[in-house]
N, C-alpha and C positions, 0 to 999 in steps of 0.2 A: 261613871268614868267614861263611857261608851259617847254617852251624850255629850258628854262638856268636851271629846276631841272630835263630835262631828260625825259618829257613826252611826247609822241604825241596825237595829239585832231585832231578829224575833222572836217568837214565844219560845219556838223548841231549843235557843240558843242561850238564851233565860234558865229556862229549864236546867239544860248541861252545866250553866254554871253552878248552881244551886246545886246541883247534886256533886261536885267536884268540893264544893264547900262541907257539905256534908260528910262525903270519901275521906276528906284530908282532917274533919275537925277535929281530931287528935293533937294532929303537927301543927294546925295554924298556929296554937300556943308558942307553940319552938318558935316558930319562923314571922309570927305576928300578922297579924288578918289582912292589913294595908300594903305589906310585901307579898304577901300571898297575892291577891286580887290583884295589882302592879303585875306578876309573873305570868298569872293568868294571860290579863291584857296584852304585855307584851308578846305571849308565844300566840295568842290570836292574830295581830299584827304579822306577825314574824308567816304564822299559816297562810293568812290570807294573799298575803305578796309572793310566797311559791304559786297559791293557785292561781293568782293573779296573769304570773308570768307564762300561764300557758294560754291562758286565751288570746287568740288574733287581735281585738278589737274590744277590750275592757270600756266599758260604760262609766258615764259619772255614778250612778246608783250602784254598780261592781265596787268602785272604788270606795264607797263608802258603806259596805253591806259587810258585816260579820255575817256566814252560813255557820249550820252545825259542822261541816265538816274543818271552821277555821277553828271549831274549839279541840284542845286536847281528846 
C-alpha cells in the first residue's frame, strides 16, 4: 500500500507494522484486515504531516519517507 501511493518505509517501520498486526490479531477479525492496514496507513499519513509541519525546509525524500516515529 506504502508502494502503490509513492512512499518509502524502512526495515524498523516494517517491523512496527508487523508487530501492530500481531498486537491487534485478535480484533483484526472484528474490524477486517484491509480496514485495519487502511487505518494504519492513514494515521501514518495523518503522523507524518504533524511532523512534517515542524520542519523549516521538508525535502522531496521527507515528503515521501514514513519514519518509526509516523507509525502508531
Amino acid at each position: 500500500m506504502c508502494q502503490d501511493n509513492g512512499y518509502i518505509i524502512d526495515h524498523q517501520v516494517i517491523e512496527k507494522g508487523l508487530n501492530l498486526l500481531l498486537e491487534f490479531q485478535s480484533k483484526i477479525g472484528e474490524l477486517g484486515n484491509s480496514r485495519f492496514v487502511r487505518n494504519i496507513f492513514d494515521r501514518c499519513i495523518a503522523n507524518q504531516c504533524n511532523r512534517l509541519a515542524a520542519l523549516p525546509n521538508p525535502t522531496k525524500e521527507d515528503l515521501i519517507t514514513f519514519q518509526i516515529k509516523d507509525v502508531i
